[in-house]
C-alpha angles and dihedrals in degrees: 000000000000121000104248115095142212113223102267149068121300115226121182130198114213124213116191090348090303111121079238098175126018127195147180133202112200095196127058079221111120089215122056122198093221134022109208112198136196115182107160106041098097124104117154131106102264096090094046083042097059101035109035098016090234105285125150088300094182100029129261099333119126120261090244095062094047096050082062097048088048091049095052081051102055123082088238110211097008097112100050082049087055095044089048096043087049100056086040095064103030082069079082113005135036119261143199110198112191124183122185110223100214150108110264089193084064116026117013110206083202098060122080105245099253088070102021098109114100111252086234102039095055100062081065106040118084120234084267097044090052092043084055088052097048088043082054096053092056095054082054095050091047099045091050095055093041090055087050100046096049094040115033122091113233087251093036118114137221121221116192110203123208142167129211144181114287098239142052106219123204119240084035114239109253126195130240135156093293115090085173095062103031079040095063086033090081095043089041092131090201092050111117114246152183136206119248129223127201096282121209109213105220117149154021139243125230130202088277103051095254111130124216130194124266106154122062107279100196092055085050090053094052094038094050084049104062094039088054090049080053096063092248119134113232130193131193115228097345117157093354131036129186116285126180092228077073106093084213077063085065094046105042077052087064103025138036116254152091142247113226119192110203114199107243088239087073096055101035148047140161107093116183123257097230088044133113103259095221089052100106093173085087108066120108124215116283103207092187086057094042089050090048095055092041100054085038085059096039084063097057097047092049084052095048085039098051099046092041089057095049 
């Protein structure tokens, strides 16, 4: 996990001997006010190392062609912006921070088991190797309820940060077996694109294209509104929108909450001069940005905070 730390203790579940899921608790209360998660900002070898010992995990492509692969996969800056957000607010409120120590691009924590295995990953995983993953993705699940259930106030509130690319792109990249094609699909200089805001996933859609809330509404609203007040663009379900194959699906169903998806331009700067200038695998974090949308977020959760406990 980065370096930077929240006040509190650190506590880490194992899984098969791997540290899977790390979190911290800023208060010796037994109870927290809000749980901030992070489930897809980790992108290091660790994971790969323990699990798969390294091996050619996706085949005989270069490793330069699958560190790019890894970097579109991670939510890039979404863990500093959870580690930040987290000591922001615990300056007034108590606060569970819980980060999920594992490769998006194989197993994804916010997926249901069933479909938690990566489109690409899974051409090049044996039957074992993908039972051990799904068997994964439920330790995850349940440590994550059981944190919630044993921490979170009954008005307390969950907020479930992401990153994303910073595009939409028509027709919408899909995945198939292929990284070096979906791979070259995000850095295609003639695609067709659109620029991303932060986007607020709120509902869901049913058979018939109505959408219904899933997600808290009221935290939305004060949320929305301070990183409006902070000169930010936000959009609701777009691109994304809440599905119940999401295990937050699953959380924001028992507890209140939102998942917010930030895009990485936000977070992140410094391309290089010689770089493609739609490769935004590139970027570095940008703290003062990531500080910036951080303390644009804490105000909106004191707000919310502060008019939910009149």
């Amino acid at each position: 996990m980065s370096d930077l730390k929240i006040p509190g203790k650190l506590h880490t579940c194992f899984f098969e001997g791997y540290n899977l899921i790390e979190y911290m608790v800023s208060s010796n209360s037994p109870k927290v006010d809000t749980i901030l998660l992070c489930q897809h900002g980790f992108r290091d070898d660790d994971f790969r190392n323990h699990f798969f010992e390294h091996t050619n995990m996706f085949g005989e492509h270069s490793q330069e062609l699958v560190n790019l692969y890894l970097d579109l996969e991670y939510d890039f800056g979404a863990q500093s912006t959870t580690i930040h957000l987290a000591r922001k607010i615990s300056s007034k409120l108590r606060v569970l921070a819980i980060f999920v120590n594992c490769d998006r691009s194989i197993m994804d924590s916010n997926r249901i088991a069933k479909d938690c295995i990566d489109e690409i990953a899974i051409n090049y995983i044996d039957s074992e190797k993908v039972a051990q993953l799904r068997k994964m993705n439920f330790f995850v699940r349940e440590t994550i309820l059981n944190l919630c259930r044993q921490y979170l106030e009954p008005e307390g509130f969950i907020i479930d940060v992401h990153s994303m690319w910073p595009f939409s792109f028509e027709p919408e990249i899909k995945k198939g077996s292929d990284i070096r094609s979906y791979c070259q699909s995000f850095l295609e200089p003639n695609a067709k694109r659109e620029g991303r805001n932060i986007n607020f996933i709120l509902n869901e859609k049913d058979e018939q294209g109505m959408f219904s809330p899933v997600a808290d509404l009221s935290l939305a609203l004060s949320l929305k509104k301070s990183l409006q007040d902070a000169e930010y663009c936000v959009d609701e379900d777009k691109p994304y929108f809440m599905e119940s194959r999401r295990s937050n699906y699953e959380y924001f169903k028992l507890y209140r909450g939102i998942a917010i998806d930030i895009p990485r331009n936000l977070l992140g700067s410094n391309l290089p001069k010689t770089a493609n200038p739609l490769d935004y695998s590139l970027i570095i974090e940008d703290m003062s940005k990531i500080i910036s949308m951080s303390d644009a977020m804490a105000k909106g959760i004191f707000s919310f905070h502060n008019v939910n406990n009149r």
